[in-house]
Backbone bond lengths (Angstrom), bond angles and torsions (degrees), N, CA, C in turn:
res aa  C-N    CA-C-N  psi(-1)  N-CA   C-N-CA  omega(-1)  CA-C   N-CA-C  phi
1 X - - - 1.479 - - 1.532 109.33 -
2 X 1.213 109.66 123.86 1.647 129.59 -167.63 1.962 96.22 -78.40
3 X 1.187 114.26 143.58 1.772 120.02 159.37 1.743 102.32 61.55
4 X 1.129 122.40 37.90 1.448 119.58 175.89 1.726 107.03 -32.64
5 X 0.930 99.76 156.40 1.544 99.92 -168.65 2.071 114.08 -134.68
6 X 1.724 96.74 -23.91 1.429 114.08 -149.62 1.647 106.17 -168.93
7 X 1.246 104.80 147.64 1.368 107.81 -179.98 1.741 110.60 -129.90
8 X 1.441 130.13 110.63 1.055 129.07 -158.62 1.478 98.39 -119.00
9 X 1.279 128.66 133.61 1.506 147.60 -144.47 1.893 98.74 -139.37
10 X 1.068 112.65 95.06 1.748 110.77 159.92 1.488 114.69 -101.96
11 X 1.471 108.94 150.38 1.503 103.38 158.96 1.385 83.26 -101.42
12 X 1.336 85.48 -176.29 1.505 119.10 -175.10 1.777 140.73 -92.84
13 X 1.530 81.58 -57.48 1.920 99.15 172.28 1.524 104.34 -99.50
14 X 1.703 100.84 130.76 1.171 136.08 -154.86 1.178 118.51 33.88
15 X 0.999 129.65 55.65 1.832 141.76 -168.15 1.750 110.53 -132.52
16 X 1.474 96.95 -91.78 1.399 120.05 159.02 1.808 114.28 -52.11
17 X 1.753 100.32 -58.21 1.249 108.41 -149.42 2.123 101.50 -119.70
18 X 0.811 114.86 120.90 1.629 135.11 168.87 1.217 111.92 -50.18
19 X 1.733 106.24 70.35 1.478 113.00 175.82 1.671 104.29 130.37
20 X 1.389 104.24 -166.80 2.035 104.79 -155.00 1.498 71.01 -124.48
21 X 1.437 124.08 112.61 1.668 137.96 152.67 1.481 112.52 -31.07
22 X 1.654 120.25 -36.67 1.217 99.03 -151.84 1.530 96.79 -114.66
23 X 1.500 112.95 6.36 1.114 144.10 149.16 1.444 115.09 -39.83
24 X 1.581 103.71 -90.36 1.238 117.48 172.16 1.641 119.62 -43.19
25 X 1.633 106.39 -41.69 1.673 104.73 176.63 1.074 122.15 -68.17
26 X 1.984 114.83 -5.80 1.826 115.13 -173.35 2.010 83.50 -82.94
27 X 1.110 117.44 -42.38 1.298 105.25 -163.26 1.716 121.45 -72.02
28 X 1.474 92.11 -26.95 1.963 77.60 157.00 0.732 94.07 -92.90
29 X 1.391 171.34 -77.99 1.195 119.76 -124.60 1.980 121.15 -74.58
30 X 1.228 100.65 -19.14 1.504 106.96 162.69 1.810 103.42 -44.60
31 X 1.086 110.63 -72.87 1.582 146.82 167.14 1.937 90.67 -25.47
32 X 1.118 111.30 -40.27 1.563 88.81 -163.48 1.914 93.17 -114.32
33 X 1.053 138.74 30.69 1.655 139.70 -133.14 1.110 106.86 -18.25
34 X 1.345 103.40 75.12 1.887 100.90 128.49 1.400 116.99 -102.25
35 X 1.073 133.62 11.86 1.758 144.96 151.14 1.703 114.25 -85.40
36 X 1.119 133.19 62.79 1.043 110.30 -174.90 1.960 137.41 -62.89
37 X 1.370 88.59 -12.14 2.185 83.11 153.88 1.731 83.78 -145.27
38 X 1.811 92.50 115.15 0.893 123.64 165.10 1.724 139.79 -65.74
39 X 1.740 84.78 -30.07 1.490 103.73 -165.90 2.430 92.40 -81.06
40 X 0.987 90.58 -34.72 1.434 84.59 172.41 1.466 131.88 -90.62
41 X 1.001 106.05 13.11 1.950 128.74 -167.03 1.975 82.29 -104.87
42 X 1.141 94.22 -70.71 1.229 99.16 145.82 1.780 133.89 11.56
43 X 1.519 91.09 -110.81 1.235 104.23 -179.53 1.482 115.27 -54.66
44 X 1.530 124.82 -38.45 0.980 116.28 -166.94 1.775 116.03 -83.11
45 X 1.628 114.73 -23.27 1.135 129.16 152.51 1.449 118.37 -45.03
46 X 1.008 149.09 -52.32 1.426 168.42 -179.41 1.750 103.26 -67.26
47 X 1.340 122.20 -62.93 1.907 115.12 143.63 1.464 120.97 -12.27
48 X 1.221 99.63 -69.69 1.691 123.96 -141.48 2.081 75.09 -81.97
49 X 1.118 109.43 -39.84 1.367 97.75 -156.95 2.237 104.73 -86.80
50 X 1.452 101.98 4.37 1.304 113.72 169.32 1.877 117.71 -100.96
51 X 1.191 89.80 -16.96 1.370 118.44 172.67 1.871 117.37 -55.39
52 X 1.726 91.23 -46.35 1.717 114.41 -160.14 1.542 85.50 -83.30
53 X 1.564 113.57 -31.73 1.668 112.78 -146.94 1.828 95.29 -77.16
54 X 1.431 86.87 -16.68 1.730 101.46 176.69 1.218 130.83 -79.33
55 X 1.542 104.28 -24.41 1.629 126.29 -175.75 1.769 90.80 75.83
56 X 1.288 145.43 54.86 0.726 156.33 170.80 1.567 131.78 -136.54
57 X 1.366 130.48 30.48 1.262 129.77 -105.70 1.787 72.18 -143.37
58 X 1.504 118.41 132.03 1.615 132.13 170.94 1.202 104.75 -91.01
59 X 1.538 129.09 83.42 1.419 132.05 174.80 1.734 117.96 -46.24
60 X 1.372 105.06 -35.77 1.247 103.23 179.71 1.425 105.79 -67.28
61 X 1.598 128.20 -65.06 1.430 129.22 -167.17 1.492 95.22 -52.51
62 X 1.211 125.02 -24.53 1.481 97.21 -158.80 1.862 113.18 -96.43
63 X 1.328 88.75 -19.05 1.483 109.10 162.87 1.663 114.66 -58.58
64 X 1.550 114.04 -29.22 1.256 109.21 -172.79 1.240 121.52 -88.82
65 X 1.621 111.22 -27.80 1.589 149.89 171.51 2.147 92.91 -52.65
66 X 1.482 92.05 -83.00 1.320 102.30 177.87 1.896 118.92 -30.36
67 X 1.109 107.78 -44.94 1.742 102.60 -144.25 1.843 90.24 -93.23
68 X 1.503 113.35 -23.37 1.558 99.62 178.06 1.450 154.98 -27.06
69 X 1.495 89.32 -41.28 1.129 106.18 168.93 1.677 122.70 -73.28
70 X 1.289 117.07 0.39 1.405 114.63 -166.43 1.727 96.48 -129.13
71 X 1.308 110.12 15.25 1.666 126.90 -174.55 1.995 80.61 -64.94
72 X 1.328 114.76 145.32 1.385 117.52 172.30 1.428 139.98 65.95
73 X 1.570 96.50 -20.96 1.471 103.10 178.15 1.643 124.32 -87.69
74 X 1.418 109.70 141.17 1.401 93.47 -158.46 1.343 112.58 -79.96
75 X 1.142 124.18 -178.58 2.016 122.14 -146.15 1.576 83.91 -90.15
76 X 1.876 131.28 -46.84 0.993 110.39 -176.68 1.499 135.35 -73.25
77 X 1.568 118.88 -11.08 1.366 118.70 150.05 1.550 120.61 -46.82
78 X 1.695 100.75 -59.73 1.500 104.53 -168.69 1.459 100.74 -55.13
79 X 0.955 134.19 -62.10 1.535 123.71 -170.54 1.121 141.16 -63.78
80 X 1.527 93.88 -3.37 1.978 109.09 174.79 1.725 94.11 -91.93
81 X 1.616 122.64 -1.26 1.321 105.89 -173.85 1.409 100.47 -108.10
82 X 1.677 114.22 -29.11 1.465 117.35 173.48 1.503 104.16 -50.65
83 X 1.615 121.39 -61.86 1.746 107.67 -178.80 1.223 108.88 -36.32
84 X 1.746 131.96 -67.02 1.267 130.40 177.87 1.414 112.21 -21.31
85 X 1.182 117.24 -65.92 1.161 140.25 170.46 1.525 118.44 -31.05
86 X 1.144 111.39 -70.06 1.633 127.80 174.58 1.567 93.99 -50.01
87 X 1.307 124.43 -79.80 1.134 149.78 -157.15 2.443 104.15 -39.76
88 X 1.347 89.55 -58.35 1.478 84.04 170.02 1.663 121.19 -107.78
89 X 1.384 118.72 -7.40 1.352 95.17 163.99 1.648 121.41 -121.83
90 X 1.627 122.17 -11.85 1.623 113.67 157.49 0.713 132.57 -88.63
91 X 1.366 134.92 -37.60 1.181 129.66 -162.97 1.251 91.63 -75.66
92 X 1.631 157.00 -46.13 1.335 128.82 172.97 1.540 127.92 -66.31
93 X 0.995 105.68 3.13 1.671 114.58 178.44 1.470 102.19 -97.95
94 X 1.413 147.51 3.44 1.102 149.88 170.58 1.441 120.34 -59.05
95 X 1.335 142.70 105.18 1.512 142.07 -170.04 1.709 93.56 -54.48
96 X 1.361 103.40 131.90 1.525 113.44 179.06 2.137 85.04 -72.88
97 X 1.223 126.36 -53.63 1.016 101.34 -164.19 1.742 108.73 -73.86
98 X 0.885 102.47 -19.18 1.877 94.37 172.37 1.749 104.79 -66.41
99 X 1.087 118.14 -83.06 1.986 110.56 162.74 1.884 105.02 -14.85
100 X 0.954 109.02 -30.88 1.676 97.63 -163.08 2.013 107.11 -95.10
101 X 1.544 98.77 -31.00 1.190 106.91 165.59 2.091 113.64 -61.14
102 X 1.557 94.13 -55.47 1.097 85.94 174.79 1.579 137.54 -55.71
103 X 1.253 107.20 -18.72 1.442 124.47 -175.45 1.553 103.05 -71.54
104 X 1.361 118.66 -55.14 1.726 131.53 161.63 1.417 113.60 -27.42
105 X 1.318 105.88 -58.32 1.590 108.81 -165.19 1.774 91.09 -78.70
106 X 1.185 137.83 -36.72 1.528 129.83 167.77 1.323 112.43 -38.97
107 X 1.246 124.76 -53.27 1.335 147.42 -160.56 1.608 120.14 -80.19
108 X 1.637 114.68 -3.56 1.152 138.34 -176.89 1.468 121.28 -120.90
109 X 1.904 103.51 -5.01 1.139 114.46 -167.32 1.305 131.00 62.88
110 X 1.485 112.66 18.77 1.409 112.80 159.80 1.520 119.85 -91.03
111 X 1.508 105.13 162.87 1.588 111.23 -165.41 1.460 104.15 -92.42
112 X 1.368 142.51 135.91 1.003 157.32 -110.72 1.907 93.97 -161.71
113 X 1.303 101.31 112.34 1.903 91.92 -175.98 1.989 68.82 -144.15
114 X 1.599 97.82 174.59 1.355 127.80 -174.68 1.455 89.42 -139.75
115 X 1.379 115.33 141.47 1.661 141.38 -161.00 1.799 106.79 -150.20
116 X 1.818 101.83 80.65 1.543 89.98 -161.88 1.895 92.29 -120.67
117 X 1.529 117.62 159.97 1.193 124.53 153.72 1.328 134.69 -58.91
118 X 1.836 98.51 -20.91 1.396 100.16 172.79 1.691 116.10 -83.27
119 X 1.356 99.70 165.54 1.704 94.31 -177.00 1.242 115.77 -78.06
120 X 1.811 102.04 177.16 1.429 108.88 -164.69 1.187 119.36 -73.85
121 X 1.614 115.99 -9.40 1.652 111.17 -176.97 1.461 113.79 -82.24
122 X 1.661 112.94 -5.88 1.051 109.71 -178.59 1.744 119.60 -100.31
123 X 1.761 101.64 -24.96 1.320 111.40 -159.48 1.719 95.06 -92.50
124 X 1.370 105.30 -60.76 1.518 102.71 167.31 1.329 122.65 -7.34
125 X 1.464 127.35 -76.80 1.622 136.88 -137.69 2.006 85.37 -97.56
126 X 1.323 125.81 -10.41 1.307 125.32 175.12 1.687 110.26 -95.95
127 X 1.388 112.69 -27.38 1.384 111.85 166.98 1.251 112.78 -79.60
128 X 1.284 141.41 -11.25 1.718 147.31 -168.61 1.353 82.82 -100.45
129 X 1.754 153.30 -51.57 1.035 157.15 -161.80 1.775 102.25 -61.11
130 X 1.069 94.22 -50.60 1.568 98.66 -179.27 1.522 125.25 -100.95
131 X 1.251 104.13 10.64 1.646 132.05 159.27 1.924 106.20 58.58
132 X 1.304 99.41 58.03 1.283 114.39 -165.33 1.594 98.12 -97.40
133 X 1.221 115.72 156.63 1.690 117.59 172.83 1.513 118.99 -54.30
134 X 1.209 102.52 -56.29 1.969 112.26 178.21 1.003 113.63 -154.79
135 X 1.684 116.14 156.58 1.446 123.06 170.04 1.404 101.94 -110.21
136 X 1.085 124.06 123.15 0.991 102.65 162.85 2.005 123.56 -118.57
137 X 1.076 115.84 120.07 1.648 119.84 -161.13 1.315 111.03 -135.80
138 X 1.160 147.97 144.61 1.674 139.06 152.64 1.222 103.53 -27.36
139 X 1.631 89.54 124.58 1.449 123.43 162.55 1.455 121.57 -65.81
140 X 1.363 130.16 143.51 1.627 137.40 156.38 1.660 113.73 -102.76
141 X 1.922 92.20 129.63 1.568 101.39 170.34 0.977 110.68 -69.18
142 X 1.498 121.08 162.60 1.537 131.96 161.86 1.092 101.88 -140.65
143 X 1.741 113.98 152.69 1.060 120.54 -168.11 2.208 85.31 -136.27
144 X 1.448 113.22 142.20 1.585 105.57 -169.93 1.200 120.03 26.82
145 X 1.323 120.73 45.60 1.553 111.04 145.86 1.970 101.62 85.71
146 X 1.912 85.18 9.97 1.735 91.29 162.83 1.468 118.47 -121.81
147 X 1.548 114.68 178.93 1.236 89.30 174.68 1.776 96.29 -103.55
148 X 1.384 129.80 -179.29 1.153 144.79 160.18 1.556 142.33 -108.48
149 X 1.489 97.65 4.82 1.100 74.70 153.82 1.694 102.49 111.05
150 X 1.731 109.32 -33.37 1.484 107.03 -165.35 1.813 78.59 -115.89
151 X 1.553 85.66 -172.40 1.927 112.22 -175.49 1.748 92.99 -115.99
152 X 1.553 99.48 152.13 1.675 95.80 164.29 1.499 115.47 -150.71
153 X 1.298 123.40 164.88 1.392 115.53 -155.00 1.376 132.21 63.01
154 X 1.120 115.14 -173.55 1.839 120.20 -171.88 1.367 109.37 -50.80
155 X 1.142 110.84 136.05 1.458 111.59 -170.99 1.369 106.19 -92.16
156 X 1.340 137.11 117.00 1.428 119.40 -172.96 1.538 115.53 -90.64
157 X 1.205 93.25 98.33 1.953 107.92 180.00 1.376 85.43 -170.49
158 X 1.842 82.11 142.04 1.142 125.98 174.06 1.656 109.08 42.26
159 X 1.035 139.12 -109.28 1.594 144.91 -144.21 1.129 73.09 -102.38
160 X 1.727 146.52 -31.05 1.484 131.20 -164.24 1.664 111.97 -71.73
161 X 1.775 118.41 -20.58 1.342 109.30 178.78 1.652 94.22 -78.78
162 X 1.127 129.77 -31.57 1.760 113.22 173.53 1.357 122.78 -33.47
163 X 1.752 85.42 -55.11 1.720 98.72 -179.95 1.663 116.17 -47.91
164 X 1.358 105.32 -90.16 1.070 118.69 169.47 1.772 112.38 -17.18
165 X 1.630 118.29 -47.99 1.503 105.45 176.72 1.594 104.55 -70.15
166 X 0.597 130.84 -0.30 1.635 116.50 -163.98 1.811 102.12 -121.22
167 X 1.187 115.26 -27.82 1.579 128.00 151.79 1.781 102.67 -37.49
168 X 1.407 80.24 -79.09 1.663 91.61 -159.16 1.787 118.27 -71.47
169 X 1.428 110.87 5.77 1.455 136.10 160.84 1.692 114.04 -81.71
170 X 1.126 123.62 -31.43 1.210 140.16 -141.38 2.082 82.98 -125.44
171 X 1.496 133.64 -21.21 0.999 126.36 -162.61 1.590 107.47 -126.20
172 X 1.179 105.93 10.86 1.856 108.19 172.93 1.361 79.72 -156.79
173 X 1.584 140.53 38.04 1.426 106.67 148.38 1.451 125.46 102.06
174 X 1.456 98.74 -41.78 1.446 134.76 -151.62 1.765 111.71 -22.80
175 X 1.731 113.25 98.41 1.046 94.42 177.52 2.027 129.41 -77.28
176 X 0.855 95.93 43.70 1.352 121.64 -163.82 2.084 93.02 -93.42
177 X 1.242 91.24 -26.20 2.103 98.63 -173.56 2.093 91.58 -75.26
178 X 1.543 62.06 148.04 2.515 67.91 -168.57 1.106 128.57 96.88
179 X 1.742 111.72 -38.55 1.338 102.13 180.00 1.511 118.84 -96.18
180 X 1.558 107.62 168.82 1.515 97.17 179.92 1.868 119.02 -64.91
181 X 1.458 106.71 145.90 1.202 124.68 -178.55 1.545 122.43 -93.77
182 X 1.398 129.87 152.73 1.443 128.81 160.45 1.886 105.84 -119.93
183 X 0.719 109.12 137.74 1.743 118.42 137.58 1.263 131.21 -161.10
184 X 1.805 98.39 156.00 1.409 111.31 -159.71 1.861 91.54 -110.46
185 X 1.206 123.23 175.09 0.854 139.49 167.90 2.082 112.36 160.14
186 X 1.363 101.61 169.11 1.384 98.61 -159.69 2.048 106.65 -120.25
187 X 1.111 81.15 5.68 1.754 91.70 -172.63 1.758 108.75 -112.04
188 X 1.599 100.39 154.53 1.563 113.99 -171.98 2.002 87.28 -89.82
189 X 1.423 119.53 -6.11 1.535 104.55 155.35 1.284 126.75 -67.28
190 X 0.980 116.73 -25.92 1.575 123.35 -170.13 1.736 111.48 -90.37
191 X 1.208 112.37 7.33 1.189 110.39 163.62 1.612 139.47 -26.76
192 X 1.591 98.88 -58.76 0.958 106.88 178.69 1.573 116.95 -66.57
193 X 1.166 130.14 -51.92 1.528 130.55 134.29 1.221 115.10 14.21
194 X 1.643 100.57 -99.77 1.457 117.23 -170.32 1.697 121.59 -55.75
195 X 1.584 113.99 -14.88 1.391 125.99 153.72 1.161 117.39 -82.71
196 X 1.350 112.71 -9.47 1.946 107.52 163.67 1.526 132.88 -42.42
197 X 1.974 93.17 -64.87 1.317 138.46 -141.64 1.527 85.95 -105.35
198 X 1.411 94.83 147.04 1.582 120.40 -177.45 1.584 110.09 -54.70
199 X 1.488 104.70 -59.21 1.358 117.03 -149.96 2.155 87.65 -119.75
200 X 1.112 81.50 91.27 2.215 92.18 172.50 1.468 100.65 -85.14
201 X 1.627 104.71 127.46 1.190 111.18 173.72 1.922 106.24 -133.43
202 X 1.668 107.35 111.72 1.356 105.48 -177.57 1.657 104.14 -88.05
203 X 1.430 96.98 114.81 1.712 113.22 166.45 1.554 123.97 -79.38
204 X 1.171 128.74 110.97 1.711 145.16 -145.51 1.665 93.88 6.55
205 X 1.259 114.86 72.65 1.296 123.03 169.13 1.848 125.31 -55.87
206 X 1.454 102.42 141.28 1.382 113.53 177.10 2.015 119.39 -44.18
207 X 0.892 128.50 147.10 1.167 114.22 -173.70 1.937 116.44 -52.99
208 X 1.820 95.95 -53.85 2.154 67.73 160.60 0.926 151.31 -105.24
209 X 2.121 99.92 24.59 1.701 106.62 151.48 1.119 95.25 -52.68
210 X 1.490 126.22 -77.14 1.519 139.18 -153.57 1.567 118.81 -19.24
211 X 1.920 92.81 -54.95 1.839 111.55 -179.46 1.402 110.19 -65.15
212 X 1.334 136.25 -42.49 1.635 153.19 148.40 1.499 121.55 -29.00
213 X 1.364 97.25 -47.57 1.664 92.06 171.98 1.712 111.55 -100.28
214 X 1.903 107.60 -12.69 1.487 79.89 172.50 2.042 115.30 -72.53
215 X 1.435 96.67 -22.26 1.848 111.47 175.18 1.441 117.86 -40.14
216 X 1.559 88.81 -54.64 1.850 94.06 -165.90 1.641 97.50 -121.77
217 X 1.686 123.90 57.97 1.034 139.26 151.17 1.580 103.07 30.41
218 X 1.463 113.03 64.80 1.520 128.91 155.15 0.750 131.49 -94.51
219 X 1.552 138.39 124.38 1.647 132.96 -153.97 1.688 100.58 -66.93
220 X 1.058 97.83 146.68 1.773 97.18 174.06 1.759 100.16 -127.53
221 X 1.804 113.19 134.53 1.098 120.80 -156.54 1.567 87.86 -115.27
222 X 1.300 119.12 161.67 1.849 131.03 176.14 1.380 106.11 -134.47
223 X 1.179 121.61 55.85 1.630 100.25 178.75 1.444 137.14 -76.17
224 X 1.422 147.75 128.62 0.988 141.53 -94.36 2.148 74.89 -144.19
């Protein structure tokens, strides 16, 4: 992209998209058995995910919880099931006005990246869908053309999606550094984030995003 102008920053779960991605991906795959006891994949998902609502949340355990099911399987299976995946449960869960925001910031010549907690096998092949600059999310090792099981690189949580933006600014150049910034996101994780970027916008924000942006007069968005 020629004359960058702007740098526009989304998360992902419940922001952009109507619901927790990696949420929805524990339930097919329950749905398709590769979970084989579901009801406890489950329970402990639903913890871990009261945990985050807390800002209290063990990225590592939950990274380890999360990726099990994909311990051995090779990357090109998993990803012919992620399209499946994409295909019937995100891409219609996408806020028409979040897609429509994003279209704006296209249209202004700003660069357009997604900054999500969920991983990269999921956020990746949904940011190429919507022909966005980068995703950037925790990475998965593979070992022969499988995956294993662990996460690698910057972990994107909390102060870690900073990282990761300023990595991957600092690693293509990105003339996107200087100009004014936006991001949206809907969580009291993304703080550090949303104190990045020029223009903070809390999307049906957590109750103390909500108290945070009514403090320091941050637009708060509802998209329907």
């Amino acid at each position: 992209m020629d004359d960058i102008t702007g740098l526009a920053i989304f998360d992902l779960d419940d922001t952009l998209l109507e619901g927790d991605a990696t949420g929805l991906w524990t339930d097919w795959l329950i749905a398709r058995g590769w979970i084989a006891d579901g009801e406890e994949y489950r329970a402990i998902w639903a913890q871990q995910m009261l945990d985050y609502a807390a800002g209290e949340l063990d990225m590592e355990t939950h990274l380890t919880h999360l990726l099990a099911p994909l311990a051995g399987r090779a990357v090109s299976e998993v990803d012919a099931e992620v399209a499946r995946f994409l295909d019937a449960e995100l891409m219609p869960r996408l806020y028409r006005e979040g897609l429509e925001r994003i279209h704006w910031h296209r249209a202004q010549n700003h660069q357009v990246v997604i900054i999500s907690a969920s991983t990269a096998h999921l956020v990746a092949p949904l940011a190429e869908r919507l022909a966005l600059d980068a995703a950037l999310a925790t990475a998965l090792e593979t070992e022969q053309g499988c995956y294993n099981g662990r996460a690698c690189g910057i972990r994107t949580f909390r102060e870690g999606k900073l990282a990761a933006l300023k990595a991957w600014q600092q690693q293509h150049a990105s003339h996107s550094t200087g100009v004014p910034s936006w991001g949206y996101s809907d969580s009291r994780n993304d703080l550090a984030l949303l104190e990045f970027v020029d223009h903070p916008f809390a999307v049906h924000p957590d109750p103390t995003l909500a108290s945070l942006a009514q403090q320091r007069a941050w637009q708060t968005l509802r998209w329907q």
